[in-house]
RODO-2510 file (C-alpha; in nm, 4 decimals, decimal comma):
residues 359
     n   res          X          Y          Z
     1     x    17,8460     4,7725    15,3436
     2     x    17,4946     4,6956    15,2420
     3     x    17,4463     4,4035    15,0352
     4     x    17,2917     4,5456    14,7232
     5     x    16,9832     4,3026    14,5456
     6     x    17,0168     4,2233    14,1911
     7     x    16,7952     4,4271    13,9963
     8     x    16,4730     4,2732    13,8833
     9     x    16,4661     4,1973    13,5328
    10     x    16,1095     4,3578    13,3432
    11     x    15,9262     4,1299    13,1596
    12     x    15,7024     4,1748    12,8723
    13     x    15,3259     4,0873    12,9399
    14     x    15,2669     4,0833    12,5727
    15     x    15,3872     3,8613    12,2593
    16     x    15,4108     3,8722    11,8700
    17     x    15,1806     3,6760    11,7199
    18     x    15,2991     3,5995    11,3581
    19     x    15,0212     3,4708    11,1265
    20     x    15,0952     3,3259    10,7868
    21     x    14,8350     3,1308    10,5659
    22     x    14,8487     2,9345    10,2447
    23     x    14,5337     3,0944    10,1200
    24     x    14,3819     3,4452    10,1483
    25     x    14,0942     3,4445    10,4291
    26     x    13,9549     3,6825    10,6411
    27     x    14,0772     3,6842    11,0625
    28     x    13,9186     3,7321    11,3528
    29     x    14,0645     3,7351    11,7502
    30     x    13,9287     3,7421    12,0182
    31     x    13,5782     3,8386    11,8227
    32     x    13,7736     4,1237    11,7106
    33     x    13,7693     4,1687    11,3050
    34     x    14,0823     4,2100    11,1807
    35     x    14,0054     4,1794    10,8282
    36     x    14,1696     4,0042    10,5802
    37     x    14,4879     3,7804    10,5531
    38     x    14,6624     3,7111    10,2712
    39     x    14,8928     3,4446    10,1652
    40     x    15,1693     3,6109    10,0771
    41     x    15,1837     3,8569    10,3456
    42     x    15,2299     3,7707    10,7063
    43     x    15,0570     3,9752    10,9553
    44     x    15,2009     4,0951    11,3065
    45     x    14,9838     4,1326    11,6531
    46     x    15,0977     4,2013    11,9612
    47     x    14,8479     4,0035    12,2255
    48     x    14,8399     4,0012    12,6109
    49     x    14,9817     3,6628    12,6949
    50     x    14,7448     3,4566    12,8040
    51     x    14,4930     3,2231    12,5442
    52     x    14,3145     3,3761    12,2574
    53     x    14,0561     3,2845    12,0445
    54     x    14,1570     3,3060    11,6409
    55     x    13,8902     3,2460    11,3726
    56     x    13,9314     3,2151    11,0181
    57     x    13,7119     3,1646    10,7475
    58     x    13,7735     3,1805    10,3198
    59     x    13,6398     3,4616    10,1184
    60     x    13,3665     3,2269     9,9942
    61     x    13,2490     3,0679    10,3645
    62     x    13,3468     2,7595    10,2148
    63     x    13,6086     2,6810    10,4974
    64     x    13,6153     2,8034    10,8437
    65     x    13,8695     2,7328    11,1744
    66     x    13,8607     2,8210    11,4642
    67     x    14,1210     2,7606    11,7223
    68     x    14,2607     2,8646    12,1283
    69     x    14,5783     3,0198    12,0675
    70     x    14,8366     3,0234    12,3832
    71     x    15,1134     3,2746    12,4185
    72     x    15,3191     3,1858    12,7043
    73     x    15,6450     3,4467    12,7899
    74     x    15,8166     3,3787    12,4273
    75     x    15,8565     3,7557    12,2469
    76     x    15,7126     3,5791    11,9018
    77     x    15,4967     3,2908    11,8595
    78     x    15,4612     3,2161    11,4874
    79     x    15,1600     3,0298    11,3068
    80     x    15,1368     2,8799    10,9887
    81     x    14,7228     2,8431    10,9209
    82     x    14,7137     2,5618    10,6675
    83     x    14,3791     2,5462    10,4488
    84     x    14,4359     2,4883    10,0917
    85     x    14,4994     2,0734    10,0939
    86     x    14,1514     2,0517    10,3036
    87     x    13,9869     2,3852    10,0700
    88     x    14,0803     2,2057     9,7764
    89     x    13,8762     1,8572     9,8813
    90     x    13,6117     2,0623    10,0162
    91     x    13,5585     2,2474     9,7043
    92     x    13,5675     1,8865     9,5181
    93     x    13,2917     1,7658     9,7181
    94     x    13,0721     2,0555     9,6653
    95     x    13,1352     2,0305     9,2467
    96     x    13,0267     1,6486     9,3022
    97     x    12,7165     1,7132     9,5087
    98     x    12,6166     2,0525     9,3044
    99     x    12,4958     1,7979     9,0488
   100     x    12,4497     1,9758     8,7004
   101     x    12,3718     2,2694     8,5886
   102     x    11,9867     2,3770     8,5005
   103     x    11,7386     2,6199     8,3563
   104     x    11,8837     2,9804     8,3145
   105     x    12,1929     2,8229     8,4662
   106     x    12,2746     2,6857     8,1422
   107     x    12,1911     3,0145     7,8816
   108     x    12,4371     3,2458     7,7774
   109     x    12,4605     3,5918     7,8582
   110     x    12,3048     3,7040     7,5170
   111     x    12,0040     3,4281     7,5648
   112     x    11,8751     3,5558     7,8817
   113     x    11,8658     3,8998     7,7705
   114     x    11,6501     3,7519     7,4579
   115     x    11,4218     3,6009     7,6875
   116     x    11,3876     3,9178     7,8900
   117     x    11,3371     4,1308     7,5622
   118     x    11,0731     3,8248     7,4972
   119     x    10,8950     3,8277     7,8116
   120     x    10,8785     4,2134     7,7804
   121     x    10,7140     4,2047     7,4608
   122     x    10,4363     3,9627     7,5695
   123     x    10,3422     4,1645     7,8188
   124     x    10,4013     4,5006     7,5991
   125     x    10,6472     4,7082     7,8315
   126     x    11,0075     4,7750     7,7595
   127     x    11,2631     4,5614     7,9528
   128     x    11,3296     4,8294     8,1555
   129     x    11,0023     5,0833     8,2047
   130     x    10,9307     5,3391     8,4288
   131     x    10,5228     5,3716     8,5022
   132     x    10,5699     5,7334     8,5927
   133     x    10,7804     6,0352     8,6984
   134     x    10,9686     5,9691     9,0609
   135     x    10,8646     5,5500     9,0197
   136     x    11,1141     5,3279     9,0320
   137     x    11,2599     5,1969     8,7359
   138     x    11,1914     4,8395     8,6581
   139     x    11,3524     4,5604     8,5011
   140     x    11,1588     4,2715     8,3017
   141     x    11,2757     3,9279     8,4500
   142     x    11,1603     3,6094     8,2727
   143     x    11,0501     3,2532     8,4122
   144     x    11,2698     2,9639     8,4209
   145     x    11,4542     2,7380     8,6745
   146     x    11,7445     2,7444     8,8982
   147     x    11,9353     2,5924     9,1499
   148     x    11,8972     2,8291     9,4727
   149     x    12,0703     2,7832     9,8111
   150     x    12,4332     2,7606     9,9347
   151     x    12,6322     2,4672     9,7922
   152     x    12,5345     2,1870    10,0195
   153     x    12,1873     2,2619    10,0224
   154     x    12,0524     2,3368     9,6818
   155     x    11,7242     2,2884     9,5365
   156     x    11,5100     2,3113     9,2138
   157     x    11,2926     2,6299     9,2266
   158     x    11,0935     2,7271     8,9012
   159     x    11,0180     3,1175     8,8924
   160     x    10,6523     3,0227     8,6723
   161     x    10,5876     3,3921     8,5479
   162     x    10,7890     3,6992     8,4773
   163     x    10,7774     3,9723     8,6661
   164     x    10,9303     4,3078     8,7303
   165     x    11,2265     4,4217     8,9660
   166     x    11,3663     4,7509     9,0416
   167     x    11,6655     4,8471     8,8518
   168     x    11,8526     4,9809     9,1482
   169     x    11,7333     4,9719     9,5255
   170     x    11,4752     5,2418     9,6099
   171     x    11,6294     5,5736     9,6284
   172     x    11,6132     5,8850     9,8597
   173     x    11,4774     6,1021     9,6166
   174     x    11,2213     5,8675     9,5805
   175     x    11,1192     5,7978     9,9095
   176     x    11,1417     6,1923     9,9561
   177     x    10,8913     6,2053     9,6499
   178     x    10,6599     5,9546     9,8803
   179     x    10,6617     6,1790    10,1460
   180     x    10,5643     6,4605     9,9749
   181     x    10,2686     6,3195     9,7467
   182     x    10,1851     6,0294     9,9923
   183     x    10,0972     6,2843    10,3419
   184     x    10,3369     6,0400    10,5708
   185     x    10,5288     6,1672    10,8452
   186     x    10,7953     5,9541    10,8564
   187     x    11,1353     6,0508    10,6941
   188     x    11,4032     5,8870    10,7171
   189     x    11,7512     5,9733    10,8240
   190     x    12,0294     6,0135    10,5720
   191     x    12,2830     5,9372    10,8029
   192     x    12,4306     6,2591    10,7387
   193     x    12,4953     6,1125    10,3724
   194     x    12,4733     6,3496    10,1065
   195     x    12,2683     6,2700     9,7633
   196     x    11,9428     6,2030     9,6515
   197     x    12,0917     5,8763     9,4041
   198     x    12,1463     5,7117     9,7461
   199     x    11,9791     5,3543     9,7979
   200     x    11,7452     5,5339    10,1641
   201     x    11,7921     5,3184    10,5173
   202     x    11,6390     5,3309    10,8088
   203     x    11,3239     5,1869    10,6864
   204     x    11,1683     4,8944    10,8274
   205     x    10,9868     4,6083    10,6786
   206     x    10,6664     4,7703    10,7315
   207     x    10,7750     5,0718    10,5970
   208     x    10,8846     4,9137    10,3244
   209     x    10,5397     4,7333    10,2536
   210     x    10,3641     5,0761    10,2825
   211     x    10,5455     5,2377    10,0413
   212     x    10,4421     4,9359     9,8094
   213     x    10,0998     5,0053     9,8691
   214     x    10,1462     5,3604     9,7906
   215     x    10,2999     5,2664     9,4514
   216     x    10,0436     5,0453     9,4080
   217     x     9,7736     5,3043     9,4629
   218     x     9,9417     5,5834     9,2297
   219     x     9,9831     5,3496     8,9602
   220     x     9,7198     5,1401     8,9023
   221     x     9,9856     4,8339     8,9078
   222     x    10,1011     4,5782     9,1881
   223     x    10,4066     4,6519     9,3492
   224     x    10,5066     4,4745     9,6375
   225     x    10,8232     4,2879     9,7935
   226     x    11,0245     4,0119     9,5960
   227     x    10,9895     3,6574     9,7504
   228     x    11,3576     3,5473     9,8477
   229     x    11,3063     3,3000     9,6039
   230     x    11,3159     3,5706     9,3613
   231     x    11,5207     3,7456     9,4747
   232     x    11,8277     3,4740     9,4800
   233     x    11,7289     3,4112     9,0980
   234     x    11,7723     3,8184     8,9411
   235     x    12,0633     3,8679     9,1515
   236     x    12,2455     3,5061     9,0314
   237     x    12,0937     3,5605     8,6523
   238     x    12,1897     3,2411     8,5860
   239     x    12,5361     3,2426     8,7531
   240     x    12,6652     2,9422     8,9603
   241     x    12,9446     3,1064     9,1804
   242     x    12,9213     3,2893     9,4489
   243     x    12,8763     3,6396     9,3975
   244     x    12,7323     3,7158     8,9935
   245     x    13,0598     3,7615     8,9071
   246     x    13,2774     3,5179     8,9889
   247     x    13,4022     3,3418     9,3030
   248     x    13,5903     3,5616     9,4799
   249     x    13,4948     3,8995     9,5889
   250     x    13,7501     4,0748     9,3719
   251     x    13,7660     4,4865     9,3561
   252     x    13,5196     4,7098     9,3096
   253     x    13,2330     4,5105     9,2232
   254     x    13,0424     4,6021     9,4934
   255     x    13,0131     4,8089     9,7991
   256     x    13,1118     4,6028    10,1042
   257     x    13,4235     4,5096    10,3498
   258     x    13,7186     4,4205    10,1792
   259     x    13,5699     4,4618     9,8109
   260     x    13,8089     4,7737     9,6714
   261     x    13,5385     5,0173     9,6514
   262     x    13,6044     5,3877     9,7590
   263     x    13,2763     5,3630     9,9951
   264     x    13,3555     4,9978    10,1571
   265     x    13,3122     4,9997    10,5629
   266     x    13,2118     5,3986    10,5344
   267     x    12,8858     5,4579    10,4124
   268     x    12,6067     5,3204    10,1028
   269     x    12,7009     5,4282     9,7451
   270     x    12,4859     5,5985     9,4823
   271     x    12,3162     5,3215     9,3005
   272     x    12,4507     5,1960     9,0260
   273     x    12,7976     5,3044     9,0939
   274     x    12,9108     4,8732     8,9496
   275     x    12,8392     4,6810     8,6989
   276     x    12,5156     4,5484     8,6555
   277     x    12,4346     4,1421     8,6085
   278     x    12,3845     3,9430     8,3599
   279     x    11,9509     4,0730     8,4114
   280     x    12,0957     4,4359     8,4151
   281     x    12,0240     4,5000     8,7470
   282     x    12,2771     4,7112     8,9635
   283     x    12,3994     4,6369     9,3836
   284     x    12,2394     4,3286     9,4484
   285     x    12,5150     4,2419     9,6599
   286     x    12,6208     4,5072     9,8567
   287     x    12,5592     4,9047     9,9409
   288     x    12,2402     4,7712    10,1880
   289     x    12,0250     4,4829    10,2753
   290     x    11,7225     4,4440    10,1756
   291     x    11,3914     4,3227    10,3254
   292     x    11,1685     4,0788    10,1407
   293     x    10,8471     3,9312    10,1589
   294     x    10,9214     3,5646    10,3136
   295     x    10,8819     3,4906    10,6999
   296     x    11,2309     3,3692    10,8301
   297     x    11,2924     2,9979    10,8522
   298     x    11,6115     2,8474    10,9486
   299     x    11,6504     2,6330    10,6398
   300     x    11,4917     2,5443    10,3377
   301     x    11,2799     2,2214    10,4244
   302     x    10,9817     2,2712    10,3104
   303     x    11,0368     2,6139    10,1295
   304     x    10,7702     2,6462     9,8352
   305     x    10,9454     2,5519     9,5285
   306     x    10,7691     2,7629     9,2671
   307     x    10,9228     3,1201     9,3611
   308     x    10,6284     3,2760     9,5949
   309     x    10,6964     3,3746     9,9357
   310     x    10,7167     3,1810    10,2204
   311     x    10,4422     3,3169    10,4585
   312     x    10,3571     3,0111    10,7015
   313     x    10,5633     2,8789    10,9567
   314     x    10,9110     2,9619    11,0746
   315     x    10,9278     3,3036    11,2556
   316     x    10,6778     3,4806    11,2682
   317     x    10,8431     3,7727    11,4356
   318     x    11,1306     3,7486    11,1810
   319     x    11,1324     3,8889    10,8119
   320     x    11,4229     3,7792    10,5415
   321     x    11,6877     4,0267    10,4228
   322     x    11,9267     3,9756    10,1359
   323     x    12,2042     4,1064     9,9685
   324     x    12,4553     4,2489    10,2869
   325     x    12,5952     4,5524    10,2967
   326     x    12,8391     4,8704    10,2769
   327     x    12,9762     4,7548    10,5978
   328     x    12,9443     4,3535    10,5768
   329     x    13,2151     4,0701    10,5394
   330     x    13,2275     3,9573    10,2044
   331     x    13,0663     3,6424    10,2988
   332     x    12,7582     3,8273    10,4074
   333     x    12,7358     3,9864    10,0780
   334     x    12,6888     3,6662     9,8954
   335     x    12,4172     3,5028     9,6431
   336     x    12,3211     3,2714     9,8640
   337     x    12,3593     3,4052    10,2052
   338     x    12,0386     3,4819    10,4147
   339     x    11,9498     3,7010    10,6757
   340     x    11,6494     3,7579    10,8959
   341     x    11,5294     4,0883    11,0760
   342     x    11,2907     4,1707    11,3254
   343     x    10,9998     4,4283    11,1170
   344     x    10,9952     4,6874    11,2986
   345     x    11,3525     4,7728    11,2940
   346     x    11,5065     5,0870    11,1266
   347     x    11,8556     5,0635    11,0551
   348     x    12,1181     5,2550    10,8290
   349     x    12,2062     4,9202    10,7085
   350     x    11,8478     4,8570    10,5966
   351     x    11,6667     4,9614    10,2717
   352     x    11,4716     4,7701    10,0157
   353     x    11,4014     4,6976     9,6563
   354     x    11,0557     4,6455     9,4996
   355     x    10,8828     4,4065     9,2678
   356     x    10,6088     4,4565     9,0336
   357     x    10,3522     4,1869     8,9100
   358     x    10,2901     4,1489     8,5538
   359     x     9,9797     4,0768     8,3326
***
């Protein structure tokens, strides 16, 4: 009789990777976004044995690891990520080398809407004014002094003069109003969104700047692109943390990954759709990035410290963008965080919001 061979036993080329965390953060592995992770709920992958790459970071950016995970031939390999002890001393040392507050950073809510009713009068517009059917509306924004930049690399910037920023980003009705009365060609796609209250994309920086010009033209008055140095200063309104509302992204209070918000991760949302800031003015962070004036520089050293835009040195093939967007981790979407673009790029990420000098 034959000899019969034992049969070969089938193992599994894959594992359980069991992720726990002390803190909610957001995961990535292997590059791939997996969104976020919270503390009190483990989360399950099954992984190709073999090494992988696991990245985490906190809501805020304030903490990030990153790490080679090996799965060998066990069926569940389980990981406790540990980041509140080091979080904690972390967020210490920022509070310590923040140093204290300054300017608007110390009124109240009801003070810096006196000083924008103030600075309105003196130049005799309304805090928020419209100069003309299908123009943007416009929101008075006084001097005064801030801290800008992320935590560990802050510095004194003094906004001299008021000026003027759009309530909302530019809309699609508006830009289809430009087309119309202005004789350009160029219309841009709605990404098969619906609704004219839509922030428009797929405009480029020089788009952006023509449209500007247009404004300027039709009105009489100077519109142009906010500085990133004021742009940082009306989105914070005097806030410290790091969106305007608080430290932690929260729900619905904005229009990006992870925020709550019926549009998050699937398209922009009519303007105005959250609450405003402290200056009134609605999805600064969030719903789409926008361009502004400044050249792109990696850091701050040497950044003019009175507000205007930055427009020596650094990149010159690079423009700054602000605010993130519909589709962006909630650390993108941050006061603070900075962005730089090629021009000439049109993107359904990319829109803008205008400025307007004052007397």
């Amino acid at each position: 009789m034959e000899e019969q061979k034992p049969k070969e036993i089938k193992r599994s080329r894959e594992a359980i990777l069991l992720l726990k965390t002390d803190m909610d953060c957001r995961l990535m592995v292997n590059n791939d976004n997996h969104g976020a992770l919270q503390k009190k709920s483990p989360l399950s992958i099954a992984l190709p044995l073999g090494s992988h790459l696991i990245n985490v970071i906190t809501q805020d950016g304030l903490l990030e690891k990153e790490w080679t995970q090996d799965l060998n031939h066990q069926e569940q390999v389980v990981c406790l990520i540990q980041l509140k002890e080091e979080y904690v001393r972390l967020q210490a040392k920022r509070e310590e080398e923040v140093g204290e507050p300054l300017g608007i950073e110390c009124w109240s809510t009801e003070q810096i809407q006196q000083k924008q009713m103030a600075a309105a009068t003196e130049v005799g517009l309304a805090k928020v004014f419209r100069d003309g059917p299908n123009i943007p509306e416009m929101v008075v924004i006084p001097a005064g002094s801030y801290r800008r930049g992320e935590a560990f690399n802050k510095y004194k910037v003094s906004i001299t003069h008021p000026f003027a920023i759009g309530k909302y980003p530019v809309t699609v009705a508006e830009w289809k109003c430009y087309v119309e009365k202005g004789g350009i060609s160029y219309s841009p796609s709605d990404n098969d969104w619906e609704g004219d209250n839509l922030p428009v994309t797929n405009v480029s920086w020089f788009d952006a700047q023509n449209y500007a010009q247009w404004l300027s033209t039709q009105t009489g008055k100077t519109y142009r692109l906010l500085s990133e140095a004021e742009w940082e200063y009306a989105c914070r309104a005097g806030s410290v943390t790091e969106y305007y509302w608080g430290d932690e992204i929260g729900h619905n209070n904005c229009n990006c990954q992870d925020s709550g918000s019926e549009w998050s991760r699937k398209r922009a949302s009519p303007v105005g759709s959250f609450t405003p800031n402290a200056f009134g003015l609605h999805d600064m962070l969030g719903n789409i990035w926008e361009w502004l004036e400044d050249i792109w520089h990696d850091n701050y050293e040497g950044a003019p410290a009175d507000g205007k835009p930055w427009s020596y040195g650094g990149n010159q093939l690079g423009r700054v963008m602000r605010g993130g967007s519909w589709s962006s981790f909630p650390r993108y979407a941050r006061c603070a965080h900075r962005h730089g673009s090629v021009p000439a790029i049109r993107n359904f990420n990319f829109g803008l919001r205008l400025a307007r000098t004052l007397p």
